[in-house]
N, C-alpha and C positions, 0 to 999 in steps of 0.2 A: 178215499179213506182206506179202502181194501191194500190199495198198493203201500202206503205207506206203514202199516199193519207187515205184510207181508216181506218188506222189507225190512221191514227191525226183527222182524221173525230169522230172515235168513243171514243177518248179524250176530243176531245169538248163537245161531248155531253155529256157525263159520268156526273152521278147524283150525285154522292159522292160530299164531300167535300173537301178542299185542304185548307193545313193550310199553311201558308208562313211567314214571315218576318225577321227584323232583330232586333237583341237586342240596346235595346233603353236605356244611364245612365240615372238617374233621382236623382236629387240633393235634399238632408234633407232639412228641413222646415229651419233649422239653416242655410245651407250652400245657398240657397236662399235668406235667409234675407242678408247676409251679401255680396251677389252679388249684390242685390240693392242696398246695401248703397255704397259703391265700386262704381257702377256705376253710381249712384249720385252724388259721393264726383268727379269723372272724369269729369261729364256730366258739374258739377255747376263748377270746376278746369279750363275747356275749356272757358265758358261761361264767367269767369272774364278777361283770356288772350283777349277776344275778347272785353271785356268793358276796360279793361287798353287800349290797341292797339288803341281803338278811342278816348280815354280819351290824352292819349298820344300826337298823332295825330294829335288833336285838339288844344293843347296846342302848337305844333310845329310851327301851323302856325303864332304864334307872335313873336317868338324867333327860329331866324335862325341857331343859332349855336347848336338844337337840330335835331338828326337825327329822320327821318322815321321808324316808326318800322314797320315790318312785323309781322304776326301771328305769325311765328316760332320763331323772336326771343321775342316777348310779354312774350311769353309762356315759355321762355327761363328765361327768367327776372322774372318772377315768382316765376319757381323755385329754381333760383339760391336763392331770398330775402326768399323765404320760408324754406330752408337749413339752411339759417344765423339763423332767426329768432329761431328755434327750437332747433338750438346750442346754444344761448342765453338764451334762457328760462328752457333748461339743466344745463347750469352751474349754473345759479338761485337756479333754486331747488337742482340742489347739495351743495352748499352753505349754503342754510339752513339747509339741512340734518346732514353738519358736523359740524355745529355752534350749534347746539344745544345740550344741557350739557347732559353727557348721552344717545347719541343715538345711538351709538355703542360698542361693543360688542366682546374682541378678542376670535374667531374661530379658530382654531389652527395655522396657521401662517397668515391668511385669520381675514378680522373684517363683523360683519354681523349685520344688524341695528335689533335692539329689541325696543317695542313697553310698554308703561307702564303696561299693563295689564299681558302678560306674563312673563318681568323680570322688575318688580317694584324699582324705587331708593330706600334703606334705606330714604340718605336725605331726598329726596323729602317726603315721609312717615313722615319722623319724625317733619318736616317743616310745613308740613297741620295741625299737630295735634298741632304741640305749635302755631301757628295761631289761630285755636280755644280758646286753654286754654288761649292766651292773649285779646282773641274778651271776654271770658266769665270774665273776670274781669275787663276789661271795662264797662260791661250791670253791673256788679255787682256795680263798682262806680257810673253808673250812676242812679240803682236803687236808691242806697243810699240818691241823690241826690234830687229823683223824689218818696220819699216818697214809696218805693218801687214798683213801677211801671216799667218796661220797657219800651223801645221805643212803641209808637204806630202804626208807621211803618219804614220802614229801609231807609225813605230820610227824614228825621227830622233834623231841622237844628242846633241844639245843639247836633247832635253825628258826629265822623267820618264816612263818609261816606267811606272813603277807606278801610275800616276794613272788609267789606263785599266782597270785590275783592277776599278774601280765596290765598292759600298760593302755590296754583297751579301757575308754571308760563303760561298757559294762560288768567291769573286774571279774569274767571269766579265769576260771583256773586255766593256768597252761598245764600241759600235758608231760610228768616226768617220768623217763625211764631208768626207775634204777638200775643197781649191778652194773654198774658202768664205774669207768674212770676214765682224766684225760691223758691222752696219747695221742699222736701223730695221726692214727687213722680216725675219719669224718664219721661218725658213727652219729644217730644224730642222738644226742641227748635230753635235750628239752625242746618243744614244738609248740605252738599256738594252736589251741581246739579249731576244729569247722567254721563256727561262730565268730571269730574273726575275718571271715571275707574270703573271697576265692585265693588270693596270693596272702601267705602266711609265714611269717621269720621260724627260724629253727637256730637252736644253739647246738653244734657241734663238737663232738669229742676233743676236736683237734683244737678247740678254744675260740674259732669262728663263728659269725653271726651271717644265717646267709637269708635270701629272701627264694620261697620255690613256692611254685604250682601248688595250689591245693591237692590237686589228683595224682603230680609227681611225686608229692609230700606224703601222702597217704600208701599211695605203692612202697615207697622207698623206707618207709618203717614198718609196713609188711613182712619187704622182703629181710628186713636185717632183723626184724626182733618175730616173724610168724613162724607157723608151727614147721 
């Protein structure tokens, strides 16, 4: 007994050091964030069952043929209208997806939605550009008109103003530079916003319709109309 006494005696005192513990997960900066928000969307999810429940509650007491709710089922009631709601606003946005001319794609027995930038309509192409070409004979009658002047801005009230919507069906305005007239040099005139796609028509001074780079496009009316 002495010995083992004397032994645990000169453990305790032992100078060394002793390393111990257990292995501890530790969660990525990402997987953190996204536990906050989880338990934020839970925390504030809770926090409305308890506002409907006395909202509810409160209402009951004027009209009798409404029942009592409890926490459990507020929070029942919840999710049940929260279900509905996001099946509605599913078949919303599926609706528009297949309403829209060109948005799919057949994939071998399977359809997959395509996006204009990666499989562009012919039509649509060819729709934006005779847009232009009938906008540039337009400004051409009404140079004719105005002593050859153009519009001096694009809400003047002797021009159509719809002709500026461009030939996109989401009728973005195209982009007019006044203080222009046409002549010989390619200045560009009229352009298609960003929003029309990476490649985008431009109407030219010189009565041309041409198709360029978005980023060539955007340099090159910089460079001819920046400071």
């Amino acid at each position: 007994m002495k010995v083992w006494k004397t032994t645990a005696a000169a453990l305790l005192m032992a100078t060394t050091s002793a390393f111990a513990g257990m292995p501890s997960p530790q969660l990525s900066d990402v997987a953190k964030a996204r536990l906050d928000a989880i338990s934020f969307f839970i925390f504030v999810y809770l926090l409305c069952a308890v506002v409907f429940r006395w909202l509810w509650n409160l209402l009951a007491k004027d009209f009798a043929w409404m029942p009592r709710l409890t926490f459990r089922r507020s929070l029942a009631l919840l999710v049940v209208a929260g279900l509905f709601l996001y099946f509605v606003l599913t078949m919303i946005s599926g609706a528009r997806e297949l309403m829209t001319p060109g948005a799919w794609a057949k994939n071998g027995i399977t359809y997959k939605l395509q996006t204009p930038d990666s499989a562009p309509q012919p039509w649509l192409d060819t729709a934006r550009k005779r847009w232009l070409e009938n906008l540039r004979d337009v400004l051409r009658e009404y140079a004719v008109k105005h002593d050859g002047k153009l519009p001096v801005h694009a809400y003047v009230s002797d021009f159509n103003t719809a002709l500026w919507k461009g030939g996109d069906p989401g009728g973005n305005w195209l982009i007019y530079i006044p203080g222009l007239t046409f002549h010989s040099k390619d200045r560009v005139l009229v352009y298609e916003p960003a929003t029309y796609g990476a490649s985008r028509w431009a109407l030219l001074t010189d009565g041309s319709v041409v198709k360029l780079n978005g980023t060539e496009l955007d340099e090159r009316v910089m460079k001819e109309f920046g400071p």
